[in-house]
C-alpha positions as CSV (number, residue, x, y, z in Angstrom):
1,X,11.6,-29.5,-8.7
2,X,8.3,-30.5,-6.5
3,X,5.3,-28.1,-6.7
4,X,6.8,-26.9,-3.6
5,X,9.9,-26.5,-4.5
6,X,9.0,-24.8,-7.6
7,X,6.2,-22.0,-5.8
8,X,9.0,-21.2,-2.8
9,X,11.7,-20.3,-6.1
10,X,9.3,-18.4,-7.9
11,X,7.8,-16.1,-5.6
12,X,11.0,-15.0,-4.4
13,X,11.5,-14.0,-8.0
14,X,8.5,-12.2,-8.7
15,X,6.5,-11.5,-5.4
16,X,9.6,-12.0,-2.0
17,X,7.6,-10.2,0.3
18,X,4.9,-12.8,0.6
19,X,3.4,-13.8,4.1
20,X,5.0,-17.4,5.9
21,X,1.3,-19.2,5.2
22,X,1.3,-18.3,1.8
23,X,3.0,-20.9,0.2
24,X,1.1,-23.6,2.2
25,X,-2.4,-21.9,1.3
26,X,-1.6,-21.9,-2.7
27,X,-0.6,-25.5,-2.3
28,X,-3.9,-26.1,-0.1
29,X,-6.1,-24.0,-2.6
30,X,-4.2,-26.4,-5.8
31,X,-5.5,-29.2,-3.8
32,X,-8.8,-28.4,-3.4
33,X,-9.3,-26.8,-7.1
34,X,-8.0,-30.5,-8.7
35,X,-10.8,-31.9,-6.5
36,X,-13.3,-30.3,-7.6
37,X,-12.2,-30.0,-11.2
38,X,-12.9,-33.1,-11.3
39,X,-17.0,-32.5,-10.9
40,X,-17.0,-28.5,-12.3
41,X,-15.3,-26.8,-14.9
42,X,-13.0,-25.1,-13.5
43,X,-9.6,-25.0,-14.8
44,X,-8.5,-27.0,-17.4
45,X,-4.8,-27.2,-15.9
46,X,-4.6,-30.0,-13.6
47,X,-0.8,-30.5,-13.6
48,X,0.4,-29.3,-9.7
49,X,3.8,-27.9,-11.5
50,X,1.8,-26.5,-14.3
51,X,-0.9,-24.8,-11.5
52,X,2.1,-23.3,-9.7
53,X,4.1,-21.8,-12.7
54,X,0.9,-21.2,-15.3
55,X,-1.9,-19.8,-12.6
56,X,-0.2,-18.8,-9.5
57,X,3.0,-17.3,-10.6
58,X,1.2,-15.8,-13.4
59,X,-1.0,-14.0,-11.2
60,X,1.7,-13.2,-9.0
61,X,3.4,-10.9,-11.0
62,X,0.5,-8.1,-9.8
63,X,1.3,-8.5,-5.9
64,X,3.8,-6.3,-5.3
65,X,1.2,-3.4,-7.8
66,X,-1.4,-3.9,-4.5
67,X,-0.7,-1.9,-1.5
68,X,-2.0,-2.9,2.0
69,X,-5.5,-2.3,2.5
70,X,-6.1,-1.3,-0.9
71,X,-10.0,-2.5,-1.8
72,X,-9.3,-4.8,-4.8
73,X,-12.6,-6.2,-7.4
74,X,-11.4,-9.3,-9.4
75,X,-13.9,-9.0,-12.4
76,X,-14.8,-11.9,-13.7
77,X,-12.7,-14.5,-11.2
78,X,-13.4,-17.7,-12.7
79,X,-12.0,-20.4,-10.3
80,X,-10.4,-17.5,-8.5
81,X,-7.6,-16.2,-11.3
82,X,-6.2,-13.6,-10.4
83,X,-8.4,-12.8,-6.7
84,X,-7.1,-15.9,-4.9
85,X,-3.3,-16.1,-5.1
86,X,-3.5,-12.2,-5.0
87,X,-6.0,-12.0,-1.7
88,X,-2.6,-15.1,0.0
89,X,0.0,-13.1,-1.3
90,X,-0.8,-9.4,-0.1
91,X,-2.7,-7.8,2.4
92,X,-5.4,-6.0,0.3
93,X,-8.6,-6.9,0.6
94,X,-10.5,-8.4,-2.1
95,X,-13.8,-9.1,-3.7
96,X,-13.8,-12.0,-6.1
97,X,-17.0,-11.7,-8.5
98,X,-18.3,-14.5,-11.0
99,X,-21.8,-14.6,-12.5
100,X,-21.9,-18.5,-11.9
101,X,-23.2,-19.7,-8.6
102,X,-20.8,-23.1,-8.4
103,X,-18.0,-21.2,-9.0
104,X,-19.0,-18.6,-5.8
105,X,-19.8,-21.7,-3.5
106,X,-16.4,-23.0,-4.0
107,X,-14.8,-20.3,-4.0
108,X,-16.5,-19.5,-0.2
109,X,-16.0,-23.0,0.6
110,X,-12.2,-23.0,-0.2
111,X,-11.7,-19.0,1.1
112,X,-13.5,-20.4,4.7
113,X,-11.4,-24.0,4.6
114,X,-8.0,-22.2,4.5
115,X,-8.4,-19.2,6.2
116,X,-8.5,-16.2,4.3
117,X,-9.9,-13.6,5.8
118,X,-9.3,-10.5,3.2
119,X,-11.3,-11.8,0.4
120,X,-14.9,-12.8,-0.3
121,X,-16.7,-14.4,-3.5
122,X,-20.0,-12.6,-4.1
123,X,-22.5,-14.5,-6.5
124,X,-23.8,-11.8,-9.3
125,X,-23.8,-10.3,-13.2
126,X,-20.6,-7.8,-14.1
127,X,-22.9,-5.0,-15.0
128,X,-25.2,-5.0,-11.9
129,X,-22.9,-4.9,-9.7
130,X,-21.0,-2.3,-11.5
131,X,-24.1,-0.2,-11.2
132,X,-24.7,-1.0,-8.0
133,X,-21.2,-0.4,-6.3
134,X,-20.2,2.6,-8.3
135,X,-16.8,4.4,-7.2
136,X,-15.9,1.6,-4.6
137,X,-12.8,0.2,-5.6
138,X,-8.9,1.3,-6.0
139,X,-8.4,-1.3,-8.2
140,X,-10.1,-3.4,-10.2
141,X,-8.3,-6.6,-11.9
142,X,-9.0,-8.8,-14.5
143,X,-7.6,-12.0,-16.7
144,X,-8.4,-13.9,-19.8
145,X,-12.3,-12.3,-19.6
146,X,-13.6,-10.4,-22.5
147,X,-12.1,-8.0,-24.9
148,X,-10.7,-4.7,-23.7
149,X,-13.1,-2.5,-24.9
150,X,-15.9,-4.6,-23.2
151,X,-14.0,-4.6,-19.9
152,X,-13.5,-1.3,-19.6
153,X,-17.3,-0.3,-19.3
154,X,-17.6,-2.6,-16.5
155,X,-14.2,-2.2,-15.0
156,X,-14.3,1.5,-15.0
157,X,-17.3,2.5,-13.3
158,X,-16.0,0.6,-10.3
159,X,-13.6,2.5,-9.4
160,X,-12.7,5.6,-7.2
161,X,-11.1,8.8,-8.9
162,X,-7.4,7.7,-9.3
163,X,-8.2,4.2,-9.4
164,X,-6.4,1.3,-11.3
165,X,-8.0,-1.1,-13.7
166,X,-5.2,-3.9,-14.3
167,X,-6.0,-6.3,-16.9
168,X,-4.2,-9.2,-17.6
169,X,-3.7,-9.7,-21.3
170,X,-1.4,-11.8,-23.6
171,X,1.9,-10.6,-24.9
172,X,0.4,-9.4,-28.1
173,X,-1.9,-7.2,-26.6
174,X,-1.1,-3.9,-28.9
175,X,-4.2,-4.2,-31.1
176,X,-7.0,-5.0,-28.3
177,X,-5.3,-1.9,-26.3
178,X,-5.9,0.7,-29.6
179,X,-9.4,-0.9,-29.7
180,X,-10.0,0.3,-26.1
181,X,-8.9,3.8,-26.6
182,X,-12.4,5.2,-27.5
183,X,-13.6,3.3,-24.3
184,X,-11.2,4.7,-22.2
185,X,-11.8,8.0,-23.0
186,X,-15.2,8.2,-23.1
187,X,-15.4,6.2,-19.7
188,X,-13.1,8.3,-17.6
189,X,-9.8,6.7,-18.0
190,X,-6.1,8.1,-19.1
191,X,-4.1,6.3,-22.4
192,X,-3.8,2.3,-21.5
193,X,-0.5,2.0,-20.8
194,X,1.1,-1.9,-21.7
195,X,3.4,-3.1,-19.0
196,X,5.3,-6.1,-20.3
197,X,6.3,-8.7,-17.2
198,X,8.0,-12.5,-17.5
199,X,6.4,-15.0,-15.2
200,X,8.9,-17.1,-13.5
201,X,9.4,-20.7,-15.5
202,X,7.4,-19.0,-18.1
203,X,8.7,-18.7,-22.1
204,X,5.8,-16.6,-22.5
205,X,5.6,-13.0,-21.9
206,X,2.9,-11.5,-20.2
207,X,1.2,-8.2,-20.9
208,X,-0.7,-6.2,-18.2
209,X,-2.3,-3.3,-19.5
210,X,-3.5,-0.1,-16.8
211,X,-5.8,2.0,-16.9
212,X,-5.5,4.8,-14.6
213,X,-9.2,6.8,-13.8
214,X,-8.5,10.7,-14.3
215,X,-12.7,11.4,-15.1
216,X,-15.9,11.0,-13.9
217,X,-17.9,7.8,-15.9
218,X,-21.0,9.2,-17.2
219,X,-24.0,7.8,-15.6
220,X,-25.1,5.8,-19.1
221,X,-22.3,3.1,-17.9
222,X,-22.4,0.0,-17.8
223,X,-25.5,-0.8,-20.4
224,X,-26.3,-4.3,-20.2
225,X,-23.7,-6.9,-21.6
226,X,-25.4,-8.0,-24.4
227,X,-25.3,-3.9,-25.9
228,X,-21.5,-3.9,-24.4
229,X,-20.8,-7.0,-26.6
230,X,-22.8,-5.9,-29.8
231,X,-21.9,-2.1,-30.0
232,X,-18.5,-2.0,-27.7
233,X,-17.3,2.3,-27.5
């Protein structure tokens, strides 16, 4: 099968209510992100089939998880992994957040070129923006960033009472998610739960663990990242 081909097949599998344009903006967005891989460090999967199966219908598997309108932070985006596919495949509304400035311009550049409206890059540090937009989000995603128990003090703050932190994690997750259960607890967050899912053409399974916020986070969170790193809850 042709890129094409291969994104129609596995999107009915794992994410069928996708808008018409959605398969042509993916395609567009796996155009321009080979272009300008080839001048940033950006992915360092530059295959067209292997973009479709291992980045888009990876992140795919959390679209039908986002209702409409729901106000979405991708921590930590990267080259726009999961924010992008998500923001072309739903109709929630996203912010996609990296701490490098390249990454932010293309990421603009590429969100303007094809048209999508419900998402924006914004240029800044995890942590200051978590202190800065306390409370604002219903969910807050995540993928191949930091350890759990880091995330969780900058994913948690973020969002609303009854808010969803999803973090993409691999298969063999079980060990990172006990290591977060101090974190979670003090932070405002029920038990992770694991949710196990199997990308389409993938022989990997995926984990996504969620984190559901039942508390208040105390005020003291998020310290800065170097005092996350070195003394994690």
């Amino acid at each position: 099968m042709n890129e094409r081909e291969l994104l129609i097949e596995g999107l009915e599998r794992c994410a069928p209510d996708y808008p018409p344009q959605a398969v042509d903006n993916l395609l567009s967005f796996s155009e321009r992100l080979r272009e300008a891989n080839l001048h940033m460090n950006l992915t360092a999967i530059t295959e067209p089939n292997e973009i479709v199966t291992r980045h888009f219908l990876d992140c795919a598997v959390l679209a039908p998880m986002l209702p409409q309108g729901a106000r979405v932070l991708d921590l930590g985006t990267g080259a726009g992994f999961p924010g992008v596919p998500l923001a072309v495949l739903t109709g929630a509304e996203f912010t996609l957040l990296d701490a490098q400035r390249k990454r932010v311009d293309f990421l603009n550049e590429t969100l303007a070129a094809l048209g999508i409206k419900n998402a924006r890059a914004v240029h800044a540090r995890a942590e200051e923006f978590a202190a800065e937009n306390r409370e604002s989000f219903d969910f807050v995603t995540s993928r191949a960033v930091a350890e759990l128990n880091q995330l969780c003090e900058l994913a948690l703050p973020l969002l609303r009472m009854g808010g969803v932190f999803l973090a993409m994690k691999a298969a063999d997750c079980e060990q990172e998610t006990e290591n977060a259960l101090n974190a979670a607890k003090v932070l405002g967050s029920a038990p992770p739960e694991i949710i196990r899912l199997r990308p389409p053409f993938s022989e990997a399974e995926r984990a996504v663990v969620r984190m559901e916020k039942i508390a208040p986070t105390p005020a003291a969170y998020p310290r800065r990242f170097a005092k996350i790193r070195s003394k994690p809850l």
